[in-house]
N, C-alpha and C positions, 0 to 999 in steps of 0.2 A: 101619730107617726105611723106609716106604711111603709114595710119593707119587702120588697117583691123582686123573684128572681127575672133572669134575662135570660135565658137557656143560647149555647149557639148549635150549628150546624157545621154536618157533611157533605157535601156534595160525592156521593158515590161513583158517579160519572159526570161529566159534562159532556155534551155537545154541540156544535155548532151547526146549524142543518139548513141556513138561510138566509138573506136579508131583506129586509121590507124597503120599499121603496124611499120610507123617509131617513133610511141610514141604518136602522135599531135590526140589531143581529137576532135571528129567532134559535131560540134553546133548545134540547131536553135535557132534562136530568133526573137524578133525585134529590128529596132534600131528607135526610138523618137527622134527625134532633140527638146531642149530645149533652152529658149532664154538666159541660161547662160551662159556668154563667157565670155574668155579670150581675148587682146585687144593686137595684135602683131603692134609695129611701125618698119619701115624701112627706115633708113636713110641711102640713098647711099654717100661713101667717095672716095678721090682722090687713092687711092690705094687699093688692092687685100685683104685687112684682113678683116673678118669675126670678131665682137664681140658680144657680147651677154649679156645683162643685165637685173636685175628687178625679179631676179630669183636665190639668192646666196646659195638654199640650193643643188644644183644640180653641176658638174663641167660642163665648156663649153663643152669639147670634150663627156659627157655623155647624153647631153640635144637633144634631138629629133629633135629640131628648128634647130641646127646646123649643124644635122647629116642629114636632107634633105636640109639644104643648099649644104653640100658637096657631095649628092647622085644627085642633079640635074647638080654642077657645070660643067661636063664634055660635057656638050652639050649647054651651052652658047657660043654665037656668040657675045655679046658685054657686059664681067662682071664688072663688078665693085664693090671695099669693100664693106661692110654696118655695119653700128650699127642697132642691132636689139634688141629694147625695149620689154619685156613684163610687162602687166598689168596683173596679176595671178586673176584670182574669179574663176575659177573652182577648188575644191582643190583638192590636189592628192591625189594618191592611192586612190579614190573615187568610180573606176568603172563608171565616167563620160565621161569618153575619150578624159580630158585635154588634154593632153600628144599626143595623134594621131592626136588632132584636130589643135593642134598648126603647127604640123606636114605638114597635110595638106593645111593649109590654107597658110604656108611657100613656099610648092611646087605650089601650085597658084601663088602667087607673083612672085615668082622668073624666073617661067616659061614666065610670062612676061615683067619683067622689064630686066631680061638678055637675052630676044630676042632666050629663047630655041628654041619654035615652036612645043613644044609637045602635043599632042593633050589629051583627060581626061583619056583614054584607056591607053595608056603611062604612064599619070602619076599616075595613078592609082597601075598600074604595078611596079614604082619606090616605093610608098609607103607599098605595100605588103611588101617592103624589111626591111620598119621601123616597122610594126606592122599590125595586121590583120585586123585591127575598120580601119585606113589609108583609103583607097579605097571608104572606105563608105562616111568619109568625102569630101573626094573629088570629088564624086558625088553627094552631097548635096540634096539627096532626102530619105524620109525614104523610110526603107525597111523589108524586110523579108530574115531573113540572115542563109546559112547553112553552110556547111564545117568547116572552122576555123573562118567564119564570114565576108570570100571575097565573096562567092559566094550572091551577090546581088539582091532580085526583088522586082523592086519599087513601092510602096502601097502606096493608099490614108487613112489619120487616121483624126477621130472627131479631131477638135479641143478644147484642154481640158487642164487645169493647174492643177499643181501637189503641194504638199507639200516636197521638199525634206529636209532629216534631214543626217546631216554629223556626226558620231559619234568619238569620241579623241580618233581616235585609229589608226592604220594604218595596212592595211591587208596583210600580206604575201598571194600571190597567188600560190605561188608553195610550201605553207603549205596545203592551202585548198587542192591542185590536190593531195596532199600526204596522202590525209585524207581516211585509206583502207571502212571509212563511206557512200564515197560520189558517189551519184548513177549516172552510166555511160551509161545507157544500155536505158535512156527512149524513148520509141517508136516513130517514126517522125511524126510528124505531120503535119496538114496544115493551111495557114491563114484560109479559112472557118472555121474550127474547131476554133478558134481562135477565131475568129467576132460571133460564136455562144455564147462559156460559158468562157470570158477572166476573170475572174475572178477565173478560177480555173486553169489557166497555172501560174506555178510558177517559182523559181531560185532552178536547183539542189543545189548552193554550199550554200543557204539560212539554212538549217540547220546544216550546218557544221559551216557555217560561229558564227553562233547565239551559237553554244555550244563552241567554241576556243572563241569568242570575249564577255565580258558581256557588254561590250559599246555596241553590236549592239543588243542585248539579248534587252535592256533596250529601243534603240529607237524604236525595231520592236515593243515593248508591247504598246510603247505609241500611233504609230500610229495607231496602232488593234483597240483603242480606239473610234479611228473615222472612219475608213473606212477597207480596206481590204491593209496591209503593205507588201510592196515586195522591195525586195535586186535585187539592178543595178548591175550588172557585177559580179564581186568577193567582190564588194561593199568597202571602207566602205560604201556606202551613202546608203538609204531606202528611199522610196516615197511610198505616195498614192493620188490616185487621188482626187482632190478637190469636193465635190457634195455640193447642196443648204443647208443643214444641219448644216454644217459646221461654226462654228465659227472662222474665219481663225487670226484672230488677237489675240483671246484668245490662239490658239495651237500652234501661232509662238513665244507667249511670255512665255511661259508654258513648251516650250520643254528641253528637260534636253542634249541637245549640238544647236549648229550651226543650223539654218534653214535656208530654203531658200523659197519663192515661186516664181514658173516658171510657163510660157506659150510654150506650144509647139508650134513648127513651120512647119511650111507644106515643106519649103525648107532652104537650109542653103542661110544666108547672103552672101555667098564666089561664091551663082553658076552663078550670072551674073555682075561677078569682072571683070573689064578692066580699066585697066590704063592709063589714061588722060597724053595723051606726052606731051608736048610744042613744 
């Protein structure tokens, strides 16, 4: 049995700076590694069948965990079945990048308990085909991310914890891209720019998101309160950085949904994973 974590993500800023001809919106951002994970077990069986549990709001053949089990199987040299448990804390539809990182850290394992031999470039490559965070995880280093959010370059970040607040709601993303409100056109920029005034890089889909959704209308107001609040991904989830000011036990208990406090990570838990044979 292998039990391997799923680390999720920040997105510090997002922006939207483009669209390509075939539709696909071009990004920047960062991505933050947070120490919240998902917790994937692997238990190999006497025969070929792939199951999947721990996780009934989702069907098997739609769950991401399964669908990189079967994007890597074709270049195993020694497979075998598995039951494959998750332990869910990342929660979905969040903009945390549960979903890619479970992903990823699948495409690890498997690459070496089935004897692929694929190297991170590879599989990096297979995961672009489950999603575009994929890659990132699988390189387990933060970054500064353009394009659709594969094109990767790996940055050193303070280490710093955050407040994140999950609001009851769950976000349609190809509402927000629908929204004729939301700004597509913002100018590129660079991490220096960045490391000078990060406090003023924000989320385009942050005020769309906040007039469709009053769940996150409500957590952005609360975090305002203490520091400067910004929306992860298409969100739902909202964070702000932790400072000494901070009463952190009064705003965890005080928040009006789900909280979380996290520490960021310099690198994911998955990047020097190697499996112990017998």
């Amino acid at each position: 049995m292998i039990r391997v974590p799923a680390p999720a993500k920040l997105n510090l800023f997002l922006h939207i700076t483009g669209r390509r001809q075939d539709g696909y919106h071009l990004l920047q951002s960062i991505f933050q590694l947070i120490d919240l994970c998902d917790w994937l077990q692997f238990t190999p069986r006497d025969d070929q069948l792939i199951t999947l549990n721990g996780l009934d709001l989702i069907n098997q053949q739609d769950n991401l965990i399964y669908k990189a089990a079967l994007k890597i199987q074709p270049f195993a040299k020694n497979i075998c079945g598995l039951d494959i448990h998750i332990e869910k804390n990342i929660p979905m539809g969040a903009g945390l990048g549960g979903g890619s990182s479970d992903a990823a850290t699948t495409l690890i394992v498997l690459n070496q308990l089935w004897q692929c031999c694929l190297n991170l470039e590879q599989l990096a490559t297979l995961g672009l085909e489950l999603g575009a965070d994929v890659p990132f995880f699988i390189h387990g280093h933060n970054a500064w991310a353009e394009s659709l959010g594969e094109q990767l370059t790996y940055i050193n970040l303070a280490q710093k914890k955050y407040i994140v607040l999950k609001p009851d709601c769950f976000i349609s993303t190809q509402m927000l891209f629908s929204q004729k409100t939301l700004t597509r056109n913002t100018k590129p920029t660079t991490f220096c720019a960045y490391q000078l005034t990060p406090s003023t890089f924000g989320n385009n889909f942050e005020p769309v998101a906040r007039s469709l959704y009053p769940e996150v209308e409500e957590a952005m107001q609360y975090l305002d309160q203490f520091g400067v609040a910004k929306l992860t991904g298409t969100g739902a989830c909202v964070f702000t950085e932790v400072n000494t000011e901070m009463n952190i036990d009064e705003i965890m208990k005080n928040a009006p949904c789900t909280a979380y406090l996290v520490n960021s990570l310099s690198e994911s838990p998955m990047l020097h994973f190697e499996l112990i044979r017998n």
